[in-house]
C-alpha distance (Angstrom), angle and dihedral (degrees) to the residues before:
residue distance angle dihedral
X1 . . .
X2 3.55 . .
X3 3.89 90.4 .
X4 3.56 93.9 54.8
X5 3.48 89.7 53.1
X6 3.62 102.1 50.5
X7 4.23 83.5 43.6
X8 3.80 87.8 61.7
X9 4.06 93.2 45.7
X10 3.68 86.2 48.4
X11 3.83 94.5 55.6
X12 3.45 97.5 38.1
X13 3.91 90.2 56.1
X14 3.79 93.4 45.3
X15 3.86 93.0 49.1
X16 3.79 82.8 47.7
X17 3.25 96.5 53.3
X18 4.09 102.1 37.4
X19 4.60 76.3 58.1
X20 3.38 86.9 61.9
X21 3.40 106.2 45.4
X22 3.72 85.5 45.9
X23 3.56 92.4 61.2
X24 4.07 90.9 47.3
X25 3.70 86.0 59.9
X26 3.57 95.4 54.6
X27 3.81 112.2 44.3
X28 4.09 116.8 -169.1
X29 3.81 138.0 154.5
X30 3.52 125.6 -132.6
X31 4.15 117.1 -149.9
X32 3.60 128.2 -167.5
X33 4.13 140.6 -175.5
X34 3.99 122.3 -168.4
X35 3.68 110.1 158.8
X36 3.83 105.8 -17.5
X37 3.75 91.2 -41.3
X38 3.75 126.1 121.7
X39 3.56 128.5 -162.8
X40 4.08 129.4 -171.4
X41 3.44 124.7 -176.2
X42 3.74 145.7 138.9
X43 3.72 121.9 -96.1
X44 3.62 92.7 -119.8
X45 3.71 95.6 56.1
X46 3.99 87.5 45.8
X47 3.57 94.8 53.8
X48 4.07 90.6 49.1
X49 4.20 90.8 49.8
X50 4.17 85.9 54.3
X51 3.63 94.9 47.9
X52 4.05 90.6 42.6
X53 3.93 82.9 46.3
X54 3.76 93.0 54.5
X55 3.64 94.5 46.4
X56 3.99 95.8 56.4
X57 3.96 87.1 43.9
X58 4.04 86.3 56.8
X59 3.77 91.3 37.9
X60 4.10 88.5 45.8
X61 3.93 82.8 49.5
X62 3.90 97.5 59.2
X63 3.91 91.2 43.2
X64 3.39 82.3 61.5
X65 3.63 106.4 43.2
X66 4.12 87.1 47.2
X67 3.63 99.4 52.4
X68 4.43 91.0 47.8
X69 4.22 89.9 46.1
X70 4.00 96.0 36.1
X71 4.00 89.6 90.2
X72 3.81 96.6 39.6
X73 3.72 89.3 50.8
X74 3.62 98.0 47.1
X75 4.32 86.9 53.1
X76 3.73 86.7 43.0
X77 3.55 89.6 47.1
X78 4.07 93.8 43.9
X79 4.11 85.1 51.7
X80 3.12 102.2 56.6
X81 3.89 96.2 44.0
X82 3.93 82.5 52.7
X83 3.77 87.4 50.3
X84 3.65 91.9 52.1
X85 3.89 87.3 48.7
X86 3.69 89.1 57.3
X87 3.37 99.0 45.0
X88 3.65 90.3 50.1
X89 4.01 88.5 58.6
X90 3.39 94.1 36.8
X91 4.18 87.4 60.2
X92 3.95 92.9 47.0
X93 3.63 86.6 49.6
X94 3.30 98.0 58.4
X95 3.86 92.8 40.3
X96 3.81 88.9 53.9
X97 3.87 88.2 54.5
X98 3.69 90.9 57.3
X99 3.70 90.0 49.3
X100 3.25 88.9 53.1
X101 4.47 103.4 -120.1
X102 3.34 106.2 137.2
X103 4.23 96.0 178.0
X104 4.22 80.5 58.4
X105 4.05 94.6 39.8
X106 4.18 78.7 53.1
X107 4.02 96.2 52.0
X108 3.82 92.2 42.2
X109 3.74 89.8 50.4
X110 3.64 97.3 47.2
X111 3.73 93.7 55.9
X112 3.99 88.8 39.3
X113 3.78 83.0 62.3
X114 3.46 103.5 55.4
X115 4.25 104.9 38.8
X116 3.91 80.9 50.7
X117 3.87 133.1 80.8
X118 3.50 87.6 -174.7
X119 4.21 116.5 91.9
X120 3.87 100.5 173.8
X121 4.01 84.3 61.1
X122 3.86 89.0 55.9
X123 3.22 113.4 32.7
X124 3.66 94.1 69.3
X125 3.93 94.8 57.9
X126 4.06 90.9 42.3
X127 3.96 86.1 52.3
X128 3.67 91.3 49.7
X129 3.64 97.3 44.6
X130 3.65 89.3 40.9
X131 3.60 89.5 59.8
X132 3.93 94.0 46.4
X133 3.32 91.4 66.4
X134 3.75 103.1 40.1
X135 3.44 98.7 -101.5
X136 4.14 96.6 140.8
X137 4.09 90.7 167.8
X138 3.36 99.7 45.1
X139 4.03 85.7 43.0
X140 3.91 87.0 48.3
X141 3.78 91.6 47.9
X142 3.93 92.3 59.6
X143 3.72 97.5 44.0
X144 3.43 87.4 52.4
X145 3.39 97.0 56.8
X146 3.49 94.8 43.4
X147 4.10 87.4 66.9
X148 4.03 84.2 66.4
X149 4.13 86.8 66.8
X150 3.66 116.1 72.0
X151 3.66 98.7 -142.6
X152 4.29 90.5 41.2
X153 3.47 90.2 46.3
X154 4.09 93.3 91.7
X155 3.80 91.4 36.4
X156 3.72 90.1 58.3
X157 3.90 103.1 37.6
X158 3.78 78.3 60.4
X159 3.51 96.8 50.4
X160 3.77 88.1 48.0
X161 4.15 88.0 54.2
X162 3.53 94.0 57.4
X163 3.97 99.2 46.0
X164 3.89 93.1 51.1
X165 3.68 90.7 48.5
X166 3.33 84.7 46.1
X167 3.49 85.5 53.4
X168 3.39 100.0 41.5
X169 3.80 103.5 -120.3
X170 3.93 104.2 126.2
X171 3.45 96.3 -178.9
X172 3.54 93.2 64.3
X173 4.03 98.3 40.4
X174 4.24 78.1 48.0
X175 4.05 93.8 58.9
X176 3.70 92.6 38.1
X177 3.90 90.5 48.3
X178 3.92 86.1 52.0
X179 3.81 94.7 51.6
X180 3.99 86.6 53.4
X181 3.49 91.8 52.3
X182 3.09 96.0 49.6
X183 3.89 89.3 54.6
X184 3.99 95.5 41.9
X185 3.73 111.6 17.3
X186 3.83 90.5 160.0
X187 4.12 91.8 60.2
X188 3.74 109.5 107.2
X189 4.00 98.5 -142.7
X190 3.53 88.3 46.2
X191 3.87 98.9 64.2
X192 3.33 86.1 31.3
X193 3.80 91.7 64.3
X194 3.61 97.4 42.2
X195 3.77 95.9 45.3
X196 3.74 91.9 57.6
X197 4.21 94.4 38.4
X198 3.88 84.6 51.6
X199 3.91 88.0 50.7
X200 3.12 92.3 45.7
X201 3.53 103.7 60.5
X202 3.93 99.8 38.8
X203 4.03 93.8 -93.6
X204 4.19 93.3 138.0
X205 3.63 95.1 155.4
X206 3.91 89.6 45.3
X207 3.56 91.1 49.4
X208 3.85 94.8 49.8
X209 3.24 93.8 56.6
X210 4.17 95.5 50.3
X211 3.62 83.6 53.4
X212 3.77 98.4 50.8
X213 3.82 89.6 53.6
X214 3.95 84.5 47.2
X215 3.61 83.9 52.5
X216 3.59 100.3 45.6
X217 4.11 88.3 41.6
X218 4.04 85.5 55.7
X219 4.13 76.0 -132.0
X220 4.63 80.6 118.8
X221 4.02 107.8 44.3
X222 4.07 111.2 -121.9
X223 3.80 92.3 -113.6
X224 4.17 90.6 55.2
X225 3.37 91.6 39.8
X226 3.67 99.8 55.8
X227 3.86 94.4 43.2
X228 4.13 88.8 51.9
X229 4.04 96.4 43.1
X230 4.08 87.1 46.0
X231 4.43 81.8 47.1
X232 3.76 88.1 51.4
X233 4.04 99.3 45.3
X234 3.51 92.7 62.1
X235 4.04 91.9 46.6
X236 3.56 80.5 52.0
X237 4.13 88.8 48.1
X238 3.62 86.2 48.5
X239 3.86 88.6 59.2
X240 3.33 94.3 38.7
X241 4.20 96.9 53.7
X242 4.16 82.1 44.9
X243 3.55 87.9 59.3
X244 3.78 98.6 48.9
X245 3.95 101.1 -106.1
X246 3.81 93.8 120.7
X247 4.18 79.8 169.0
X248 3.74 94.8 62.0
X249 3.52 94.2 41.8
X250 3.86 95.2 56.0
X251 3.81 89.5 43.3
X252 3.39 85.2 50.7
X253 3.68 101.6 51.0
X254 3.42 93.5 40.0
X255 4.15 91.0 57.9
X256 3.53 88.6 51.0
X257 3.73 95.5 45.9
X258 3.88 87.8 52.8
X259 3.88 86.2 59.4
X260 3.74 101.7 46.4
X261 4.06 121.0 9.4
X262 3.64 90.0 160.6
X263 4.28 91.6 65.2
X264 3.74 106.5 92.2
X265 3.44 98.2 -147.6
X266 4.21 89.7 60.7
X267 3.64 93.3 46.9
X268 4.16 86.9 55.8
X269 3.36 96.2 46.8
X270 3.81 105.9 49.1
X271 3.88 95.1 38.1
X272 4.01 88.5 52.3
X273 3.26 79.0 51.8
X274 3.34 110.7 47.8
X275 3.86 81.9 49.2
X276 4.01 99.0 58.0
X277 3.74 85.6 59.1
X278 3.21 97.0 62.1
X279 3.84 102.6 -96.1
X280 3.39 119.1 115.5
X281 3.31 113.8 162.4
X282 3.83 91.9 48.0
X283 3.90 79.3 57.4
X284 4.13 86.7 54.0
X285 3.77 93.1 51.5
X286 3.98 92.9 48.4
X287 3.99 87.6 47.2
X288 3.78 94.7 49.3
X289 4.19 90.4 43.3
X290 3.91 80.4 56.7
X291 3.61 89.0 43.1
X292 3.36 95.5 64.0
X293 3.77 99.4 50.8
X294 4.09 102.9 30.7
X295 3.65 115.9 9.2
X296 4.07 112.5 -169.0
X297 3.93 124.7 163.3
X298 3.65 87.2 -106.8
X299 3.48 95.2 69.1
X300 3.79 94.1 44.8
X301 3.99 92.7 62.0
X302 3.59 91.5 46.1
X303 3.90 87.3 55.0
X304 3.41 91.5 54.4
X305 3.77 106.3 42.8
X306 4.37 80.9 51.0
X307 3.99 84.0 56.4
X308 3.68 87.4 63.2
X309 3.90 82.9 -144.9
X310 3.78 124.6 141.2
X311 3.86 110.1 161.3
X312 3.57 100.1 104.5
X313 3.86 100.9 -139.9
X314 4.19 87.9 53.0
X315 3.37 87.4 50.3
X316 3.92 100.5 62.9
X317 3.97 76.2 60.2
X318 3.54 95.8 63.6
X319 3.81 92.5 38.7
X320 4.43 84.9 51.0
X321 3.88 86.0 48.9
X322 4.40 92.1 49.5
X323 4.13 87.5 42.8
X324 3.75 86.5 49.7
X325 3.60 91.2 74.9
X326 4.12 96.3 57.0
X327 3.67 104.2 5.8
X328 3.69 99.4 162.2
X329 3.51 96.6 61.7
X330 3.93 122.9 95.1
X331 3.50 97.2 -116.4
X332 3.76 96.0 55.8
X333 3.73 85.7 56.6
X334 3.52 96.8 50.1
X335 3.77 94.2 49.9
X336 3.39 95.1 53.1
X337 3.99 91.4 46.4
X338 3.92 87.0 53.8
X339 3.77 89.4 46.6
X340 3.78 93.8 48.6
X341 3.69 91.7 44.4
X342 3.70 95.1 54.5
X343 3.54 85.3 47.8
X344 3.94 94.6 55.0
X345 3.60 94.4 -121.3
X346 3.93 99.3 134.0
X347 3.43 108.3 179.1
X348 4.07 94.3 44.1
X349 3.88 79.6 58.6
X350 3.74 87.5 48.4
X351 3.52 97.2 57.1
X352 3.90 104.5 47.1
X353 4.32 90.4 46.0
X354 3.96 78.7 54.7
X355 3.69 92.7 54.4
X356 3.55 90.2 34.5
X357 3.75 98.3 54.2
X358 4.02 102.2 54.7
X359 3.83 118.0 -175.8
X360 4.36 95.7 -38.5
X361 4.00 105.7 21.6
X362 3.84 122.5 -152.5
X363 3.64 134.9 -110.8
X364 4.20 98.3 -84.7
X365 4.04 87.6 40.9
X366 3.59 84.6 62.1
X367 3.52 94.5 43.3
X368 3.34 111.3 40.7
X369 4.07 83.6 50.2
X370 3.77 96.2 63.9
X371 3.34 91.5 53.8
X372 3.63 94.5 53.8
X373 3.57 92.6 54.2
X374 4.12 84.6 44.0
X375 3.70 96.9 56.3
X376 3.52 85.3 30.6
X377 4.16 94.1 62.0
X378 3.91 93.3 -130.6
X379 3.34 96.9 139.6
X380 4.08 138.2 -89.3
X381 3.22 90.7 -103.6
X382 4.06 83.6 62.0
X383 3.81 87.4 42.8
X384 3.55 95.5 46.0
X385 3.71 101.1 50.6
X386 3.91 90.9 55.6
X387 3.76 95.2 52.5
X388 4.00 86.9 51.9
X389 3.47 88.5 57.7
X390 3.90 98.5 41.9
X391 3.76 82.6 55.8
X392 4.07 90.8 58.4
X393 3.99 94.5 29.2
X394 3.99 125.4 119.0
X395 3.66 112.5 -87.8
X396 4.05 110.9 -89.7
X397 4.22 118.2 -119.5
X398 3.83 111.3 -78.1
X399 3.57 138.1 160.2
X400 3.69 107.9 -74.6
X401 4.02 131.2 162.4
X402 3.33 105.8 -108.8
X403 4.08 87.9 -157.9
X404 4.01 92.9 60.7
X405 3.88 99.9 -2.3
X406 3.93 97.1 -124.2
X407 4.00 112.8 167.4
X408 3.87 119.0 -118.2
X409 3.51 125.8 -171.0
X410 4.25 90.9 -143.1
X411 3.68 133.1 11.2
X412 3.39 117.6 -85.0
X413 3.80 132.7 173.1
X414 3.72 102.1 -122.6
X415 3.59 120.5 36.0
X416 3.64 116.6 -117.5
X417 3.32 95.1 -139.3
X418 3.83 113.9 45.0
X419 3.76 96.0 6.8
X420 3.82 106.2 -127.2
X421 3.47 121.5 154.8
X422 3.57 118.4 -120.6
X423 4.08 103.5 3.1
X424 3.53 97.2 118.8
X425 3.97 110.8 120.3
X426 4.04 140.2 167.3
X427 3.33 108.4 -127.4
X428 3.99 139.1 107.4
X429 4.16 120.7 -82.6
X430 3.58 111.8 -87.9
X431 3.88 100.1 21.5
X432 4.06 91.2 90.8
X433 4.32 85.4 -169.8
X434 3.40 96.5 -64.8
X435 4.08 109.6 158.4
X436 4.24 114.1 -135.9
X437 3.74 111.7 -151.0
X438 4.00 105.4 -118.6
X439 3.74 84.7 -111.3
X440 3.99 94.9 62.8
X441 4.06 90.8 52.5
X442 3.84 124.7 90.2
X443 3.39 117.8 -99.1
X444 4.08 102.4 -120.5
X445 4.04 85.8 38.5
X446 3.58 126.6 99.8
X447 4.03 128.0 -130.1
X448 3.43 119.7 -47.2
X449 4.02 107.7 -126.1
X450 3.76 112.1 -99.8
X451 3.75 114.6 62.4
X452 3.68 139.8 105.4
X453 4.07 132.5 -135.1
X454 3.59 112.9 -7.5
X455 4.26 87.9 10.1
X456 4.03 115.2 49.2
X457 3.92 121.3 -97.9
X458 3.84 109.6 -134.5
X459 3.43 107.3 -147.4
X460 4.17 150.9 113.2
């Protein structure tokens, strides 16, 4: 680059100086008259006055120019020192967010505020800081007027979510989660949120439709999806039969059933179903489908009230023919223990608790063993030594949320404690669904919860 340049200088010069020797070679005088004036001169000395002339005309020009800009270029200059100020703050604002001092997050907002003419670059920081400190108006105040600014608005209505959770006023996190959605339906929090508010407060028709534009968004996986749309059908079968459409309600349950057999909480509802209209052994053949991929005691007394049978000893027939359709798993044991225990046959009882119980049996193994040996006449002693070791034996399946594993007595669609939709499952603490390969189980023991078919699904 530098040799370029100096090529150019050196051409210019040259040119320059071949002109002038040009003009040496051919001397001339140049004479003019404007009002009585006369002026003689040579052509070479003419030529130098125009170029001299043209330089204090550009020179004259700049002056100019200068002197008109100087003031806006001072402002201009001021500005964007002030901007630089700001933006300064602004950055140690943030920074003292993420460190967590809300007194300096204040102070850096404040000055923020006033070197910048630009609110929706503020108001985040002074919400933030705001709510560092504990300041839930002033916090409120600036999400607020962040929903006047297109491009805040979202930022804000979020804001607003979490304070009136926060707050506990879930009709007014509800409406604000709406607006969002109806900005950003594709954001994953977002119908997130609103699924679970809906849920929350009853809305199952609501909610179904958030999760079909999850769905459709790919923002809720199709495996999720279908297991929480069949979940909300038969809430909204529940409402439906409290109502007095018995019609919708079996349509309903039988939709949802379609979509997930293997969910407990289906298989209940459309077998009871099936049964208050006067169809039992439909009911039987939707309990034993269930059966087979999720048994749970609940399901077993259903079966048996559909039979319509009530001579004990016929009835452990109907409980063999239900266990038939998952008889390794623990509750198909237990069921038929309970059935052959009602029915006075001790040793059939005997012999299922013994399969059921494996190398460490559970609570209702334990249980349901003394009072074999009670009814039985054994012995206290007999009696006694089972209750000991009910009172140091693993915890039995129950409904627990498998998104912060609180206990519940029943199933439920929301969990009372963290308030997710759909999380309720039957299985033992500390097994969280996972499925064991046959090959990974002891030999004497039965099915781990959490398989499907020929292993046992653990699940609502």
């Amino acid at each position: 680059m530098t040799i370029l340049r100096t090529l150019v200088w050196f051409v210019v010069a040259a040119a320059a100086m071949l002109g002038a020797v040009w003009l040496a070679e051919r001397p001339g005088t140049v004479t003019a008259e404007w009002h009585g004036w006369r002026l003689d001169t040579s052509v070479g000395v003419l030529l130098v006055a125009v170029v001299v002339l043209i330089l204090v005309c550009i020179g004259l020009w700049l002056l100019y120019r200068w002197i008109v800009g100087a003031p806006g270029a001072l402002l201009e200059g001021w500005g964007e020192s002030r901007r630089r100020r700001g933006y300064r703050e602004l950055t140690q604002g943030l920074a003292a967010v993420a460190a967590g001092d809300g007194a300096e997050a204040q102070k850096h907002a404040r000055k923020a505020e006033q070197l910048l003419s630009e609110p929706p670059l503020t108001l985040l920081l002074s919400a933030q800081a705001a709510q560092l400190t504990g300041d839930r108006d002033a916090a409120k105040r600036a999400f607020d007027a962040m929903l006047e600014d297109e491009q805040m608005a979202f930022l804000g209505l979020r804001g607003l979510i979490g304070q009136a959770l926060r707050e506990g006023d879930q009709a007014k996190a509800l409406a604000y989660a709406e607006r969002a959605f109806k900005l950003r339906p594709q954001t994953p929090w977002v119908v997130h949120s609103l699924f679970d508010m809906q849920a929350q407060v009853g809305q199952w028709k609501a909610a179904q439709e958030t999760l079909d534009t999850g769905i459709r968004r790919k923002v809720v996986t199709q495996d999720k999806g279908r297991t929480l749309k069949a979940l909300l059908l038969v809430e909204r079968s529940r409402e439906a039969e409290r109502e007095g459409r018995a019609t919708d309600a079996l349509a309903l349950a039988r939709e949802a059933f379609g979509l997930t057999p293997e969910r407990i909480a289906v298989t209940h509802q459309f077998a009871r179903l099936q049964l208050a209209a006067g169809d039992p052994k439909k009911a039987m053949k939707t309990v034993e489908r269930g059966w087979a991929l999720a048994p749970h005691p609940d399901l077993a007394t259903l079966y048996l009230e559909a039979s319509g049978e009530s001579e004990a000893l016929k009835r452990v027939g109907v409980v063999r023919r239900l266990a038939g359709q998952n008889p390794t798993d623990i509750e198909s044991h237990l069921a038929l223990a309970q059935a052959s225990l009602d029915a006075g046959l001790w040793g059939e009882a005997r012999r299922h608790l013994d399969a059921a119980a494996g190398t460490n049996p559970p609570v209702r193994v334990c249980r349901l063993m003394a009072e074999v040996e009670e009814r039985a006449q054994s012995g206290q002693e007999k009696v006694h030594e089972w209750l000991a070791r009910a009172a140091d034996a693993p915890a039995d399946r129950s409904w627990r949320c498998g998104a912060c594993g609180a206990h519940h007595e029943a199933w439920r669609p929301v969990c009372e404690s963290c308030g997710a939709f759909g999380t309720l499952q039957w299985r033992a603490p500390g097994t969280y669904g996972q499925i064991l390969p046959p090959e990974t189980r002891p030999a004497a023991a039965l099915p781990t919860p959490g398989t499907t078919a020929a292993t046992t699904t653990n699940t609502t």
